[in-house]
C-alpha positions as CSV (number, residue, x, y, z in Angstrom):
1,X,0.0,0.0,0.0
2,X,1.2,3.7,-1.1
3,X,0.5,6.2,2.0
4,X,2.1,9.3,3.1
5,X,4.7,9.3,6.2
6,X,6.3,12.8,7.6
7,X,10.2,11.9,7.9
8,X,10.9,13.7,11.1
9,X,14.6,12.8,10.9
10,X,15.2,14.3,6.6
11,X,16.5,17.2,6.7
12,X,14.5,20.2,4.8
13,X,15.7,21.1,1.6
14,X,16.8,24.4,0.7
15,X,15.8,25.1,-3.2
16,X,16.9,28.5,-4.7
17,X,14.2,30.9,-5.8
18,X,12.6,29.9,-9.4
19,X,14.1,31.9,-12.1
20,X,13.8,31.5,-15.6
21,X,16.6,30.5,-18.1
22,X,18.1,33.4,-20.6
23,X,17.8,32.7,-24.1
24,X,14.7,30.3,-24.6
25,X,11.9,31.5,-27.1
26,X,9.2,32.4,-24.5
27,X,7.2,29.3,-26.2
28,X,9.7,26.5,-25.4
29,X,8.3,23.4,-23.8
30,X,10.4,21.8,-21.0
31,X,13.8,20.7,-22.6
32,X,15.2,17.1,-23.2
33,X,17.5,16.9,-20.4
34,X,20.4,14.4,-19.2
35,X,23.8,14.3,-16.7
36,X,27.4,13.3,-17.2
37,X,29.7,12.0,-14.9
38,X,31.6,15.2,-15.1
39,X,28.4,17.3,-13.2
40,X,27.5,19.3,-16.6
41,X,23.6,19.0,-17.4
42,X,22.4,18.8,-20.6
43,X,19.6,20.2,-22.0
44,X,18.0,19.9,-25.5
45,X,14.9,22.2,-26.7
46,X,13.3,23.6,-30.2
47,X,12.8,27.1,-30.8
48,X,11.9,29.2,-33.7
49,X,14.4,31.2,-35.8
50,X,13.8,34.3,-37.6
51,X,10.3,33.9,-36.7
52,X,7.6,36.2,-38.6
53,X,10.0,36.1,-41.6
54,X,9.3,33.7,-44.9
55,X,12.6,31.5,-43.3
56,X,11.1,30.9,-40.4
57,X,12.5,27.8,-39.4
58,X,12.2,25.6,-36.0
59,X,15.4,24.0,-35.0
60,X,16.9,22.0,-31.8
61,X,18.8,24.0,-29.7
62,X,21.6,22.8,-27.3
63,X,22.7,24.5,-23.7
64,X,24.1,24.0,-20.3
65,X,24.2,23.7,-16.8
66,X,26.7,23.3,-14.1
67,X,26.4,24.1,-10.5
68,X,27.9,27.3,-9.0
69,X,28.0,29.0,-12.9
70,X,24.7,28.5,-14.5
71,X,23.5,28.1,-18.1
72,X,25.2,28.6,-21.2
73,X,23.3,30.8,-23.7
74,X,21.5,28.2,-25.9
75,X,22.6,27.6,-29.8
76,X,20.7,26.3,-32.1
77,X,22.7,22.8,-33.7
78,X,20.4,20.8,-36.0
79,X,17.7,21.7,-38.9
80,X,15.3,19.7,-40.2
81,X,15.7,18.1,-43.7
82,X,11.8,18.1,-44.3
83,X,9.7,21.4,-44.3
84,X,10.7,23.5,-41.7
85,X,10.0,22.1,-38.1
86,X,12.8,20.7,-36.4
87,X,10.7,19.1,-32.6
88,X,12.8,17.4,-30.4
89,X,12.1,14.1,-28.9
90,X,14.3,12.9,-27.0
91,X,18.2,12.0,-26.0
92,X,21.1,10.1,-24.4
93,X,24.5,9.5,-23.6
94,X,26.2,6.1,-24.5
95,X,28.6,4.8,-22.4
96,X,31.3,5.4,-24.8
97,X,30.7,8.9,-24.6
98,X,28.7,9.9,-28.0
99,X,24.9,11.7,-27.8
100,X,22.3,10.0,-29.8
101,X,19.2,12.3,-30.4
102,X,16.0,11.9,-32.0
103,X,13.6,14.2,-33.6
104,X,10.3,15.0,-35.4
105,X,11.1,16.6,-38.6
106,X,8.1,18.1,-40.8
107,X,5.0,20.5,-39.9
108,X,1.3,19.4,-39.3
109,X,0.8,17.7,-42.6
110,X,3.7,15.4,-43.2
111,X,7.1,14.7,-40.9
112,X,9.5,11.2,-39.9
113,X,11.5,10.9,-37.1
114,X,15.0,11.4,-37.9
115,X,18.3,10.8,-36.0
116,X,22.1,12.4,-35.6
117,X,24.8,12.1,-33.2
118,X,28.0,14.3,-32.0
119,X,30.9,13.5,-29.2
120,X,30.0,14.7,-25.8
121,X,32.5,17.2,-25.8
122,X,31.0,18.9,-29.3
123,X,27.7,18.6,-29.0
124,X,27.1,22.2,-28.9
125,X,29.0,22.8,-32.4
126,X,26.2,21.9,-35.2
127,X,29.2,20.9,-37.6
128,X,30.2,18.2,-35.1
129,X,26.7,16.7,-35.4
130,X,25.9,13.7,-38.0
131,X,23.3,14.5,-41.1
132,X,20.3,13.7,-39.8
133,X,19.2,10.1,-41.3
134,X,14.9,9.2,-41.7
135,X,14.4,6.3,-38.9
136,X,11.0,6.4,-38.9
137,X,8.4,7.0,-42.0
138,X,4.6,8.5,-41.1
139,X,5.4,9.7,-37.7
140,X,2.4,11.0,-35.3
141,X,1.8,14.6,-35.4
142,X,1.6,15.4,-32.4
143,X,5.1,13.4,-32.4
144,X,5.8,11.0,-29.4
145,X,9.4,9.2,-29.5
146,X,12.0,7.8,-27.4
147,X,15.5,6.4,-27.5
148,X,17.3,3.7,-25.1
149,X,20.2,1.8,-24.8
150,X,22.3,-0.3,-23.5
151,X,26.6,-0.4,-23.1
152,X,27.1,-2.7,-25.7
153,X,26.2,-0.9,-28.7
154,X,22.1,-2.2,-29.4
155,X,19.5,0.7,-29.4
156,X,15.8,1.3,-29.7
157,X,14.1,4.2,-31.0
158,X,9.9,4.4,-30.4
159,X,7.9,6.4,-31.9
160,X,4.4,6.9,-32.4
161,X,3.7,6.1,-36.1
162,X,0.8,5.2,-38.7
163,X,2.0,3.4,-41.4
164,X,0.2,0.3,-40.5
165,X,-2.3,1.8,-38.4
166,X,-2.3,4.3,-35.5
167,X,0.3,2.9,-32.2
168,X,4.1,2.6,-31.7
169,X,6.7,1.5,-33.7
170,X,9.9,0.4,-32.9
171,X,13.4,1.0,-34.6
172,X,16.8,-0.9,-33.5
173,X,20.6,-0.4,-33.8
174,X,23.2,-2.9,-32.5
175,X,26.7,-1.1,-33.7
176,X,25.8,2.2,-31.5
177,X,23.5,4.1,-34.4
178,X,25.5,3.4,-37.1
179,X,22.8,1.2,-38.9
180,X,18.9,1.0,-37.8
181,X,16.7,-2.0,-39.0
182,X,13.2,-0.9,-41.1
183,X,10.3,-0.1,-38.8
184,X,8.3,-2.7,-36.9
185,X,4.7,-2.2,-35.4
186,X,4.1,-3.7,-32.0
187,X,1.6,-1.6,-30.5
188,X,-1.0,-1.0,-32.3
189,X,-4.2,0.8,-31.1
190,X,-6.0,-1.0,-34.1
191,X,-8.5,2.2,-34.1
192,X,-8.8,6.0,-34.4
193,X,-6.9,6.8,-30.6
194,X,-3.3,7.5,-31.3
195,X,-0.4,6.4,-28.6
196,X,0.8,9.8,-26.5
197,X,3.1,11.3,-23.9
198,X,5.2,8.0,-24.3
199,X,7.9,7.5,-21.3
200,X,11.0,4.3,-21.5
201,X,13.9,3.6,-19.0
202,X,16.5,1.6,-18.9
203,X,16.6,-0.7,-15.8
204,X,18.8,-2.9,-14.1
205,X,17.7,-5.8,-14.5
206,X,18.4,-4.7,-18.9
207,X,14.7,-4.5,-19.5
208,X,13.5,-1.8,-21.0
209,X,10.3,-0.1,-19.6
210,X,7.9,1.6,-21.5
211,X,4.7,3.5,-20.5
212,X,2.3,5.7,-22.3
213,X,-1.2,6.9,-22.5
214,X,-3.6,6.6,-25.7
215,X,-5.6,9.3,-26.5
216,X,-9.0,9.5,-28.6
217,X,-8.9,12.5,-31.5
218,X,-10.5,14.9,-29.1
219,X,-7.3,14.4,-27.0
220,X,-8.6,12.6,-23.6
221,X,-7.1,9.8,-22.1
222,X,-8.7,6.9,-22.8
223,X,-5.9,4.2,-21.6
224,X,-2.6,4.5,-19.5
225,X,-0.5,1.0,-21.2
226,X,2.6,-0.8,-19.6
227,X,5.6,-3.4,-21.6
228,X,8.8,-4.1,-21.4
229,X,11.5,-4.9,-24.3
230,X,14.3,-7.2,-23.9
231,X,16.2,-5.3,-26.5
232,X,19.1,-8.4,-27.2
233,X,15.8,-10.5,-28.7
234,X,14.0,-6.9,-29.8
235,X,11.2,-8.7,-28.4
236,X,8.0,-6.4,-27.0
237,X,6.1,-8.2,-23.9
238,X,2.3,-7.8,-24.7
239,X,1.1,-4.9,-22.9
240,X,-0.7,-4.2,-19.9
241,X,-3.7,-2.1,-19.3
242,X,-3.0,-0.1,-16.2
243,X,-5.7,2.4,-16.1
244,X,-8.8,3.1,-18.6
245,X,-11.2,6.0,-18.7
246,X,-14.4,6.4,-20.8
247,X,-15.0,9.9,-20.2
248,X,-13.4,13.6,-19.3
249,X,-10.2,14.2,-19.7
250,X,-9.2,10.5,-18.2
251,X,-5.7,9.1,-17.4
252,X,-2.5,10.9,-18.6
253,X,0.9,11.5,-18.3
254,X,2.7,8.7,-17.3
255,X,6.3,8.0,-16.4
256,X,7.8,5.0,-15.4
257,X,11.1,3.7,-13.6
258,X,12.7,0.4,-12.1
259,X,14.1,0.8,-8.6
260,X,15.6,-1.7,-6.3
261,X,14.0,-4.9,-8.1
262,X,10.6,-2.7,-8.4
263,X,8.7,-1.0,-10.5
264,X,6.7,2.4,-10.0
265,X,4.8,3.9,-12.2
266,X,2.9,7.4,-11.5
267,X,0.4,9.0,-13.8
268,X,-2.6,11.3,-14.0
269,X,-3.9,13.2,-10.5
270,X,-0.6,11.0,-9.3
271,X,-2.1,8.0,-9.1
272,X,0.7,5.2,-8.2
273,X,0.8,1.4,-8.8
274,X,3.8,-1.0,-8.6
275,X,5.0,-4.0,-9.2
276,X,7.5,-6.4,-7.4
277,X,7.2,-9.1,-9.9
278,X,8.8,-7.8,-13.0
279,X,5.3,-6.2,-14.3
280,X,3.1,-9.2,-14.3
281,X,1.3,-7.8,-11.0
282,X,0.5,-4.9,-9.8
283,X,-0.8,-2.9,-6.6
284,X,-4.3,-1.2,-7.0
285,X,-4.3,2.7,-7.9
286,X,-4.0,4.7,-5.0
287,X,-3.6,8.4,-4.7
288,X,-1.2,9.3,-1.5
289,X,-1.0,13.1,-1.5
290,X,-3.6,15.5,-0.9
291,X,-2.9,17.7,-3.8
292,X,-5.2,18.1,-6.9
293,X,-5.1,18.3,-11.0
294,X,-3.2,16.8,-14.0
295,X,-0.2,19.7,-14.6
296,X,1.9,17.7,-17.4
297,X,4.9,15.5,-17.0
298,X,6.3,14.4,-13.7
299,X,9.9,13.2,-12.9
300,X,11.3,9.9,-11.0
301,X,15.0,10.5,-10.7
302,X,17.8,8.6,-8.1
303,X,20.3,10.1,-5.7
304,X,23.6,8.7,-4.5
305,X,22.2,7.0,-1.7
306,X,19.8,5.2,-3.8
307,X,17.0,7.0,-2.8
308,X,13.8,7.5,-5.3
309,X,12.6,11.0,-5.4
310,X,9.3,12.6,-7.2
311,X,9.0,15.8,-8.5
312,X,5.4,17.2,-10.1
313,X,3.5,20.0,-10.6
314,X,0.0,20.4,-9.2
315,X,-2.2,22.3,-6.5
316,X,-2.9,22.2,-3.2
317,X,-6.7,23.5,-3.0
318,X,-7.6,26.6,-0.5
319,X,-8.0,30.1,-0.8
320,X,-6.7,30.4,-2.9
321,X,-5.6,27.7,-4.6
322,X,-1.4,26.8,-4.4
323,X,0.3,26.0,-7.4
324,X,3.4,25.0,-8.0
325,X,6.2,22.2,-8.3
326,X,6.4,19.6,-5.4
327,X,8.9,17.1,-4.3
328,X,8.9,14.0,-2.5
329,X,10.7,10.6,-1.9
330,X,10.3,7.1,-0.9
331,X,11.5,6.6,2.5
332,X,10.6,3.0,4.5
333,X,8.2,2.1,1.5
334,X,6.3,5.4,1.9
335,X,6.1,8.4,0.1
336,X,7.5,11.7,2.3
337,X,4.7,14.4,2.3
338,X,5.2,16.5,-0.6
339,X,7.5,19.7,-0.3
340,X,7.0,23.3,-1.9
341,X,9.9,23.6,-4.6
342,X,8.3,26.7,-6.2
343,X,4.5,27.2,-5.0
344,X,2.1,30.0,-5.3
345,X,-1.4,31.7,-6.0
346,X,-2.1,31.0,-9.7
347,X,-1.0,34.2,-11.9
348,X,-3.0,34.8,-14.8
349,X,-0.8,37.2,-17.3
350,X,-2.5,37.8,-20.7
351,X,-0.2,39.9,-22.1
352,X,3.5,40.0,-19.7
353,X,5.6,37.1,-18.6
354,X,4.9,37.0,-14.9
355,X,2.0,33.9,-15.2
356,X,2.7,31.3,-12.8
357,X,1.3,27.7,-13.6
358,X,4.1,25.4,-13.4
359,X,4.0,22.4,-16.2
360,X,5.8,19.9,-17.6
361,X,8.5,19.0,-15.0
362,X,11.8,17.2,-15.6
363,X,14.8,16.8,-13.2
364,X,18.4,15.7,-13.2
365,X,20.3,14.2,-10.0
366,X,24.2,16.2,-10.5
367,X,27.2,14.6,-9.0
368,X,25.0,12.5,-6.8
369,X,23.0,14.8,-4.3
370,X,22.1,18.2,-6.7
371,X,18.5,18.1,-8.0
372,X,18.1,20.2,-11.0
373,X,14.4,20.7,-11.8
374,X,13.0,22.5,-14.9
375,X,9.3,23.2,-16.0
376,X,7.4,25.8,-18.3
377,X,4.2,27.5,-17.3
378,X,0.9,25.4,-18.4
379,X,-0.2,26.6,-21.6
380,X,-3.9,27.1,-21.3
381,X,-5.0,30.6,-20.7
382,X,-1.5,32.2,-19.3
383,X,0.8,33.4,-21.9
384,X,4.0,31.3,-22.8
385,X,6.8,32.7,-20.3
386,X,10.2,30.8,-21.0
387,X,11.4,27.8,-18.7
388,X,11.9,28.3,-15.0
389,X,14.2,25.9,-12.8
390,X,15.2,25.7,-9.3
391,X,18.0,23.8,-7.6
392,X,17.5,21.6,-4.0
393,X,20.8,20.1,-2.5
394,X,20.3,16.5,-1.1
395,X,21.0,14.4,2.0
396,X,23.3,12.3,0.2
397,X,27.1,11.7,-1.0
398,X,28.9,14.3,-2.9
399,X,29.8,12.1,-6.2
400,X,33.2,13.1,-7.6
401,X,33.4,14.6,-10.8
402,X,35.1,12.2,-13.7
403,X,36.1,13.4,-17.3
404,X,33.8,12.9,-20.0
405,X,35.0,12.7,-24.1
406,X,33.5,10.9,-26.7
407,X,34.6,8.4,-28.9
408,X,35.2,9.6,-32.5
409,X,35.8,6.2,-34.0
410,X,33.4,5.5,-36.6
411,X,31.4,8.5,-36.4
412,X,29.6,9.4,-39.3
413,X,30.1,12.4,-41.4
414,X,29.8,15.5,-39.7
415,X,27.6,18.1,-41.3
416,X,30.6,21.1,-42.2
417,X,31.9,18.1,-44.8
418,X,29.1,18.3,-46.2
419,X,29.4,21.9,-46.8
420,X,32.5,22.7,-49.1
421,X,34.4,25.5,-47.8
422,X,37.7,26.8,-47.2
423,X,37.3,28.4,-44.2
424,X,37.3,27.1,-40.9
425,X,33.9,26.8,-38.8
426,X,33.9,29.5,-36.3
427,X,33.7,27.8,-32.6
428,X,30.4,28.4,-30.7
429,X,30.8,30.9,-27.6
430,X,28.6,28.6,-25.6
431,X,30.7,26.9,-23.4
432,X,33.2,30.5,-23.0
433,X,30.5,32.1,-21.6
434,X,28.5,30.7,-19.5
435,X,25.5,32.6,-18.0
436,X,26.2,32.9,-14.1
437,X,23.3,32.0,-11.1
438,X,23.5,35.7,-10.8
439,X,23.5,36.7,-14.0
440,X,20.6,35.0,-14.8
441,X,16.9,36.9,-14.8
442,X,13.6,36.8,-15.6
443,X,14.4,38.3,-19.1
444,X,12.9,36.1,-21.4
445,X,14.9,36.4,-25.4
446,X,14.7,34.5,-28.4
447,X,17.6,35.7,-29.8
448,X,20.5,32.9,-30.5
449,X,24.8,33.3,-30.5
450,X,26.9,29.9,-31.7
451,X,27.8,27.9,-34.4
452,X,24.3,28.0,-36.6
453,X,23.6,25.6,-39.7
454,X,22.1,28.2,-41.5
455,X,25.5,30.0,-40.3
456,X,27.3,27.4,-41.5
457,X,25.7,27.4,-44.8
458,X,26.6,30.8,-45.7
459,X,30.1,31.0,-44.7
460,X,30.8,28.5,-46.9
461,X,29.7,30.5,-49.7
462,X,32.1,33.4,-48.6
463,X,35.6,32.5,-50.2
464,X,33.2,31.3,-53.6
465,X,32.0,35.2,-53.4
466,X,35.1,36.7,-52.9
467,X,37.0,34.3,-55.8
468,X,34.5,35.4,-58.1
469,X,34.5,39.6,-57.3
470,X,38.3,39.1,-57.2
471,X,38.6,37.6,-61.2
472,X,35.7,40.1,-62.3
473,X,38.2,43.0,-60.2
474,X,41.2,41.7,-62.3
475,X,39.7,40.7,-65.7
476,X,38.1,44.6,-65.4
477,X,41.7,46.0,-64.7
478,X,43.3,44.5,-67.7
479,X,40.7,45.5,-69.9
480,X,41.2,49.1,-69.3
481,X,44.9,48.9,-69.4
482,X,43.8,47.2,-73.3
483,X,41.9,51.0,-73.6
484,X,44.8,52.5,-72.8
């Protein structure tokens, strides 16, 4: 049985005051976010460029976090080869030290789900990137994907698809991305609903969990689904039902995670069940905390001394009502009560960028006992406002930090040798100048500094320009000495 117990003896943990991060479009949804070993946090997002203009273009941008300087100004890295919408999906770091990323590529009539990968240590250089390769035809729009892996090279990508009828398909590697098999359907919906809000992770045991809702075309959740791959056989289990609903809004938003021989799973009004038999059984749906609503994505995430922590969004009713972002962890088989990360009265801001609604939360354990947490505000009737994030420090180890560099062997071709210049690629700022804790405001910009394909694209057409004024400069010089 789930219940709530107060830990008398946990310390209280001091988070710093929500700010948002410089540089995101105000329109960003929560970035794609992962840790090295080195304590550096990664985050991957897509924002407009140019927008308003005919090349308007969406494309994934890449920045940075490390504790006691802050986030790097974002730049974008990666375009899409189809129409102009570049929506990223997801992304990891293999144990050998290379990023794998997927993303949507298209616009509301027609997009695939492509892939590219960079070394760690150039990931925020768009020539160090791969050209993005087509892994999956007839994606969903809205997109849902996911990538996982394990330290021997094989790979899945999943991705809500329709080529055979609405569900989720699957996509594998076994040489670390180099080559992906066709597409396969597995989990079909065999109707008009469509899979959504998809969640996998990797456990120890080397299954692979997935969870996800199914939504009907008005968008309500109609069924929260549970399976497991064993990626060596690429081998789906059949899945499980968890939850259904018939009517209203229903279940939504799950995520999923294996812990100490368990598994939890936590979706919609934070219902929990879990498992200790591998996924066959599971406890009935029980609701421990005494908060209220569906706000978006929530966050299971592991500290150096093993312990499971939670981290939502949601309200606490009153008068008013308290909104905000909420953490909690499981302590003795119990869930702690839930503690205020960033809480308030709802703001409503129609027009500024001081709504308050908080959305969509992911989190990062850093160097063992750092929890990073990042959200955007809901985006019902509150204008867009950026991403916020706050910090908590744990009651746990101190992990040291270890050096981090990718392995360059059989990469495939970066994207500036693609490009033919002469020139070399100017090097992104991004990592020179990092934007401090203090530094950091509430000023929201969608501008962009770095290494830019479109950038890319036109400084290789510089030295062509300049050849080309420089024979029309001499062949005009000899001509008039001919007059002469």
């Amino acid at each position: 049985m789930l219940a709530v117990k107060p830990i008398m003896a946990q310390e209280k943990i001091q988070w710093t005051p929500q700010q948002t991060i410089n540089g995101y479009h105000p329109e960003t949804e929560t970035p794609i976010l992962f840790t090295d070993k080195s304590g550096i946090v990664h985050a991957f997002s897509s924002q407009w460029l140019d927008e308003g203009s005919d090349q308007a273009v969406k494309a994934v941008v890449y920045n940075r976090w490390e504790t006691g300087i802050g986030w790097t100004a974002p730049v974008d890295i990666l375009l899409s080869p189809l129409k102009n919408e570049a929506r990223i999906q997801d992304a990891m770091l293999d144990t050998r030290g290379n990023v794998h990323i997927i993303f949507y590529g298209g616009d509301g009539t027609l997009g695939n789900i492509y892939y590219a990968t960079a070394p760690l240590e150039s990931i925020d250089q768009a020539s160090a990137w791969s050209k993005p390769i087509v892994i999956g035809e007839s994606a969903d729009d809205p997109p849902v994907a996911a990538i996982a892996g394990d330290d021997k090279g094989n790979m899945v990508v999943v991705y809500g698809g329709k080529n055979e009828g609405n569900g989720l398909y699957s996509v594998y590697s076994t040489d670390w991305g180099d080559t992906w098999t066709e597409s396969i359907p597995g989990l079909l919906t065999y109707d008009s609903r469509f899979p959504f809000n998809l969640k996998v992770d990797s456990g120890e045991s080397g299954l692979i969990h997935a969870v996800w809702d199914v939504r009907d075309i008005g968008g309500n959740g109609r069924e929260i689904n549970y399976a497991q791959l064993n990626l060596i056989d690429q081998q789906w289990s059949e899945p499980i039902t968890l939850e259904e609903a018939e009517s209203g809004y229903g279940v939504l938003n799950p995520s999923v995670i294996e812990y100490n021989g368990e598994l939890f799973v936590v979706y919609s009004g934070l219902t929990f069940r879990r498992s200790v038999d591998g996924g066959h059984n599971w406890t009935d749906p029980e609701n421990p905390f005494q908060l209220t609503g569906i706000n978006g994505k929530v966050s299971f995430v592991i500290d150096s001394a093993n312990t499971l922590h939670l981290v939502w969004a949601q309200r606490k009713s009153g008068n008013p009502d308290i909104h905000g972002v909420w953490h909690s962890q499981w302590l003795d088989n119990k869930w702690s009560t839930p503690e205020p990360v960033a809480t308030g009265p709802r703001i409503v801001d129609l027009s500024g960028l001081e709504g308050f609604d908080p959305y969509d939360v992911r989190a990062e354990i850093v160097l063992g006992n750092t929890l990073l947490a990042v959200w955007r505000t809901d985006p019902g009737e509150i204008k867009a406002n950026g991403i916020w994030y706050s910090v908590g420090r744990l009651d746990a180890p101190a992990l040291p930090a270890e050096a981090v560099t990718g392995n360059t062997n059989n990469m495939p071709t970066p994207m500036n040798e693609m490009v033919a210049s002469d020139e070399p690629v100017e090097e992104s700022t991004a990592f020179s100048q990092p934007i401090t804790e203090e530094q950091n405001s509430n000023t929201v910009s969608s501008k962009f500094s770095g290494n830019e394909p479109a950038q890319q694209i036109l400084m290789a057409l510089i030295p062509t320009t300049l050849l080309v004024v420089l024979v029309i400069l001499v062949k005009t010089y000899f001509m008039s000495q001919k007059k002469v």
